[in-house]
C-alpha positions, 0 to 999 in steps of 0.5 A, spaced: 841 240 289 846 239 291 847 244 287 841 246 285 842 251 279 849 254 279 852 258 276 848 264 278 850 263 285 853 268 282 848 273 285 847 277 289 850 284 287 848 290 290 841 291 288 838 297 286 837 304 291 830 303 291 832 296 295 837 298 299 839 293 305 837 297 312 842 296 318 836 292 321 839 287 317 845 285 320 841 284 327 837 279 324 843 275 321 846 277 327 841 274 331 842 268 326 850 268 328 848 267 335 845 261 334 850 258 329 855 259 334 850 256 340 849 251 337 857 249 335 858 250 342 853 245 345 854 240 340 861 240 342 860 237 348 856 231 345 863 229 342 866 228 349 862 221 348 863 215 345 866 215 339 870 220 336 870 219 329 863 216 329 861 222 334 865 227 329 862 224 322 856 220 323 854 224 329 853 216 333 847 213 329 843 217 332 839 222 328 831 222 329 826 222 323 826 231 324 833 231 325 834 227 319 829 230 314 832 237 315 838 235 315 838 232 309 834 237 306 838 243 309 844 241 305 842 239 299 838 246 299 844 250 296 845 257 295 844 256 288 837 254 290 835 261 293 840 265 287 841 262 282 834 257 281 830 263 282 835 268 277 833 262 272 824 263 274 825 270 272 829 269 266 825 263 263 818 262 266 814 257 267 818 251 265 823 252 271 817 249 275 819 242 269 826 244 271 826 242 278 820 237 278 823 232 279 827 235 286 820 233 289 821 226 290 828 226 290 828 224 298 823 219 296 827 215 290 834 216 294 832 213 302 826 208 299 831 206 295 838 206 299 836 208 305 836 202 310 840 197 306 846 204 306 845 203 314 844 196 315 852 196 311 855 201 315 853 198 321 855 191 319 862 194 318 863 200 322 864 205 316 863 212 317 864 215 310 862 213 303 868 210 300 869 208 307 863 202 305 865 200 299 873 199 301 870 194 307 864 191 303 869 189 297 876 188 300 879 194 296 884 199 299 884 201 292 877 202 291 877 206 298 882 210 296 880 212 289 873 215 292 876 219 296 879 222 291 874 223 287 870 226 292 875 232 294 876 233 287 868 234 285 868 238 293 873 243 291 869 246 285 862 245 289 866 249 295 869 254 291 861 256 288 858 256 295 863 260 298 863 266 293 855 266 294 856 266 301 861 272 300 857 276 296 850 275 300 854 279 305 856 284 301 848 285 300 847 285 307 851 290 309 849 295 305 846 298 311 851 299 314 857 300 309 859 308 311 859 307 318 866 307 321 867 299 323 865 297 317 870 302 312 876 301 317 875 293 316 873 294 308 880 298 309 884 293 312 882 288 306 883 292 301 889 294 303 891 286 304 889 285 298 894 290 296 900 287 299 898 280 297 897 281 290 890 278 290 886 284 287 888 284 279 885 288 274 879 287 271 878 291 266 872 288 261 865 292 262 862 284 263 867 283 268 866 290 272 859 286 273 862 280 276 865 280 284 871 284 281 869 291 280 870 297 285 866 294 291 872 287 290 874 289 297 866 288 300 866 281 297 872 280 299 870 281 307 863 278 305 868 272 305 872 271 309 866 273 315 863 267 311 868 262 312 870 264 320 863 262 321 861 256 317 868 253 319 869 255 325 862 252 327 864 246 323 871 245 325 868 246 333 862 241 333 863 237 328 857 232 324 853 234 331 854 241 329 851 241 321 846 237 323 843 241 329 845 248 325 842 244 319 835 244 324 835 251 325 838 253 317 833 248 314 827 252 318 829 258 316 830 256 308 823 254 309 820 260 312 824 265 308 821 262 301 814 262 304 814 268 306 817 271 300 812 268 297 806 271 301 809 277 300 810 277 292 802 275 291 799 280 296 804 285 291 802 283 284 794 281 286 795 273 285 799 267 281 793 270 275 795 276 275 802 275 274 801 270 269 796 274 265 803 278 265 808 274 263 803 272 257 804 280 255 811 280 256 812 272 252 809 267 251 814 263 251 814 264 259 808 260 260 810 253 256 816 250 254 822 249 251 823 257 255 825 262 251 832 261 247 830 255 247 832 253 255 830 246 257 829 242 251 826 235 250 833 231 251 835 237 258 828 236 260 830 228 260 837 229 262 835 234 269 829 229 271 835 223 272 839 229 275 834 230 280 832 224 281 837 218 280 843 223 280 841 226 287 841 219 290 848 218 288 850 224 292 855 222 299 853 227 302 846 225 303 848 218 303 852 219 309 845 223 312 841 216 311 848 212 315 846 216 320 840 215 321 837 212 328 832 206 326 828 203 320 821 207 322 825 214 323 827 212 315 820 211 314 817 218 317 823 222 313 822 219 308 816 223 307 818 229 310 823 230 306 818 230 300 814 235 303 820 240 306 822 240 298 814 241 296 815 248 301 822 250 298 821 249 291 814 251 289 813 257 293 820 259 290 817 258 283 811 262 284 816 268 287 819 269 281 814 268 277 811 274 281 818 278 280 817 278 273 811 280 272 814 286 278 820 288 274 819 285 266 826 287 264 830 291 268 834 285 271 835 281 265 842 284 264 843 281 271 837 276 273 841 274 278 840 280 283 833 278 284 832 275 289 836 281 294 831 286 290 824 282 291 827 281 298 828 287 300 823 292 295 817 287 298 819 288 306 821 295 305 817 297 310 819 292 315 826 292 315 826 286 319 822 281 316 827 282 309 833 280 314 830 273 316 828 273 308 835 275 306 837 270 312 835 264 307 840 264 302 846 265 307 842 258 311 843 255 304 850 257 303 852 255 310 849 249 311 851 247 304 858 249 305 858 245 312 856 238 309 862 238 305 867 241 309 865 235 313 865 230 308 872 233 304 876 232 312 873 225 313 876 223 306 883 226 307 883 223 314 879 216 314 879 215 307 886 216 305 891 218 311 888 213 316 885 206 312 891 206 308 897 210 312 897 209 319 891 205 322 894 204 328 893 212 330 891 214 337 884 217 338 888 223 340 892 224 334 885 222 330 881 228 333 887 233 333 888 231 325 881 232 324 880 239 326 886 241 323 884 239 317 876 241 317 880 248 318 885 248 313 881 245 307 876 251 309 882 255 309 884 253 302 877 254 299 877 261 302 883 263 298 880 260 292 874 264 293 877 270 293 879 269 285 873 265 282 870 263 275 865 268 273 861 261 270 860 256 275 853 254 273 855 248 269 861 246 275 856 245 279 851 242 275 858 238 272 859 236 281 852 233 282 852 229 276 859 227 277 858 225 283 852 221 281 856 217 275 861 215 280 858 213 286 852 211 285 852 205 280 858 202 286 853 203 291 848 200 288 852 194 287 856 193 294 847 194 296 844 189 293 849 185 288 852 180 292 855 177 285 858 184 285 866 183 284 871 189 286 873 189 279 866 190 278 866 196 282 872 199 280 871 199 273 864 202 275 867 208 278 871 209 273 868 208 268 862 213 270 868 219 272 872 218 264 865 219 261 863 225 265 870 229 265 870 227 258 865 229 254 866 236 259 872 236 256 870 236 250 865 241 251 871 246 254 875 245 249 870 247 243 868 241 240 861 239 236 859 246 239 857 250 231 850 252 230 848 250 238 843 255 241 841 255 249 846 253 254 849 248 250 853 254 246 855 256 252 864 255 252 863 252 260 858 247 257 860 240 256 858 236 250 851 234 249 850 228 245 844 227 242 841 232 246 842 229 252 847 231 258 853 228 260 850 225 266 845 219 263 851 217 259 856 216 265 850 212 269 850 208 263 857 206 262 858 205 270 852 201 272 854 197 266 861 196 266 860 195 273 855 188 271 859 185 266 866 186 269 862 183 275 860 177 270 867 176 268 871 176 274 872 172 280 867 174 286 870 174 293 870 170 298 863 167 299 864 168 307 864 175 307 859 176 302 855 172 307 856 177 312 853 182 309 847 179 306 845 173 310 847 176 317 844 182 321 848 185 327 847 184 333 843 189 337 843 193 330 837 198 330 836 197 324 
């Protein structure tokens, strides 16, 4: 979700003695790897053909009602949803299972309503990114450039996040084999080049020590950089062919690791019932809303459902997914697929942790983000294996994650700002060098950010999606389906929607209106809530109608090229 939950991709610290990782871990993470890396190495092959860049970002219009649904889902599932989202169901209860309502239909809302009209376009004028559609549907270099920037900024801190849970999933994992000889002479090169480069700091606050900075530092440090070879190599290799079939196999492995740990929680507490019957006992706060501390009022309630639901259609990432699909009944079929992938990830993971605080009513609400390693880890205890392939899910979900917007972060510097507006007449050559140098060095920048992270990222995250949402969606939504759409309109939508968003968190990050809050909007990372409402309702409102009356107001284009889009179809098009 897209970055679903959130801040806690804080999580998985070591988890207790009674839960230790076993070596039998990493051959299930390795036996993974393998197949990442198989999987980039074929893909690579298919880049030989056609196009490089539509091969490279688009992967030739060719993805199948399968390929696309996992896809899809396997990049909007980001760690946060297997770390955070569950250290929340543990925090809070049963009113989670409201929070995340509205994922359930997101595929639903953003393909019925984007799908084959994003396709259709992309074709008409051959665009390969987002911002690549807007530039050619309204004649604005401006308004291409602009989203391109845009885009890298809200990527950065979406990245950062996922790379650090990346960084410390591995750290966990390879807690079966942290005194084995290979493993401390790698932890002690890392400790030593941090030494040398001045990287490891001093933290010294007791709140601090719990976070990545504390003596197991260097762990977390090689937890990354092992994450980042892989995920960026694989990304950088394979291209869009390698996210989507890595994407298959990781989508697959979210889905069973969330249905298995689900199985496995129920047959432990003796049924949903049970650990109802539980949470009743601990505080009946956990079983209604609002949550205890008050954490999902009406207005956040409101705010989440739009999230989830207009916001995830606002999403580049997964905008790019639906110009890549194959045809109109492939779109149909994944339509509802993708619902149903949701329904499998989602639900099981509510009742998981629902189970989990039945199993362990207060001892990890200090540090609520080490549950799902626990829960892992305490339920396969006697099948060392099977707890590899679980903690294998989360490791999926940051990777896959990382992969979709390492890809849309290049082909935004490279398409969007370097090619469209610097040199158009590039050769395929120097296109294709350009492209793998920058996949690699924006992982590589990322990587070094990740070294030194916030320790709240939850409502970064939360301030990415959202913010995508109000920049993008509303010029999209009228490039579609608005041929009185102006490139005045377009651009005041834009920002419009990224002025309100940025300000009203600036606002919050700056103290104001905050005295007397309680739940989440006390929090000195929150935004403004403004009547109880979160900063993305109001950036969608301001971008969608700054865009109608400026397009009112202003002249329209050229009646020949809205034709093309609206009174045309391409030959030979699949759509």
């Amino acid at each position: 979700m897209n970055n679903l939950t959130v801040g806690a991709l804080l999580l998985a610290v070591d988890a207790p003695a009674s839960a230790q990782a076993s070596p039998y871990t990493l051959v299930a993470f390795g036996a993974y790897m393998l197949g990442v890396f198989l999987l980039g190495t074929l893909s690579h092959q298919l880049l030989k053909r056609g196009s490089f860049l539509k091969e490279y970002f688009l992967g030739d219009r060719q993805l199948n009602a399968w390929v696309l649904s996992l896809t899809y889902v396997a990049t909007s599932v980001s760690a946060g949803s297997f770390v955070g989202f569950p250290s929340y169901i543990y925090s809070f209860g049963w009113v989670l299972a409201l929070w995340i309502g509205g994922y359930m239909i997101a595929g639903l809302v953003s393909k019925g309503v984007l799908a084959k009209r994003l396709n259709q376009v992309s074709r008409l004028s051959g665009a390969i990114t987002v911002p690549d559609v807007l530039r050619d549907r309204f004649q604005s270099p401006a308004l291409g450039l602009l989203g391109g920037c845009f885009l890298l900024i809200f990527l950065v801190f979406n990245l950062v996040g996922q790379f650090k849970a990346g960084g410390v999933i591995m750290r966990q994992a390879c807690g079966g084999v942290k005194e084995t000889r290979l493993y401390q002479s790698a932890r002690g090169t890392t400790s030593r080049a941090l030494d040398n480069l001045g990287l490891r700091g001093e933290r010294v606050t007791e709140e601090e020590q719990t976070d990545v900075y504390g003596p197991e530092y260097p762990d977390y440090v090689l937890g990354i950089l092992i994450f980042a070879v892989t995920v960026v190599a694989y990304t950088t290799y394979g291209g869009f062919w390698a996210v989507t079939w890595t994407d298959v196999l990781q989508g697959l492995m979210i889905v069973a690791g969330a249905i298995l740990l689900m199985v496995l929680a129920l047959h432990r507490v003796g049924g949903l019932a049970k650990a109802t019957d539980r949470l009743q006992e601990i505080d009946p706060q956990l079983l209604t809303g609002p949550g205890p501390h008050d954490f999902v009022p009406l207005g956040l309630a409101i705010s989440y459902f739009t999230l989830w639901t207009l916001g995830a259609m606002g999403q580049p990432v997964g905008m790019v997914r639906l110009m890549a699909c194959r045809d109109t009944p492939t779109l149909r079929r994944s339509l509802f697929m993708i619902s149903l992938y949701f329904s499998l990830i989602y639900f099981p993971l509510v009742i998981t942790f629902i189970c989990a605080r039945a199993l362990f009513p207060t001892e990890y609400l200090a540090q609520s983000d080490r549950i799902m390693p626990v829960m892992a880890l305490t339920l396969t205890q006697d099948w060392p294996m099977l707890g590899g392939v679980i903690l294998a899910a989360p490791y999926a979900a940051a990777m896959s994650a990382v992969a979709g917007f390492l890809l849309l972060m290049s082909s935004s510097l490279v398409r969007d700002i370097y090619q469209r507006n610097w040199n158009p007449s590039i050769s395929p050559r120097a296109v294709k060098m350009i492209t793998y140098g920058t996949t690699a060095v924006v992982g590589i920048i990322v990587t070094f950010a990740a070294l030194r992270p916030p320790r709240f990222l939850q409502f970064l995250i939360i301030f990415t999606t959202g913010g995508m949402a109000c920049t993008f969606l509303a010029p999209t939504i009228l490039a579609l389906f608005s041929p009185r759409a102006t490139k005045a309109g377009a651009l005041a939508a834009m920002n419009g929607g990224f002025v309100t968003v940025m300000g009203l968190y600036v606002l919050g990050w700056l103290g104001i209106s905050k005295e007397g809050l309680t739940g989440p909007a006390k929090e000195d990372v929150a935004p403004v809530y403004l009547f109880g409402l979160d900063p993305l309702v109001y950036g969608m409102l301001v971008s969608f109608a700054l865009g109608i009356i400026v397009s009112r107001f202003t002249y329209p284009l050229p009646q020949s090229h809205v034709d093309r889009y609206f009174l045309t179809k391409e030959p030979g098009s699949a759509i």
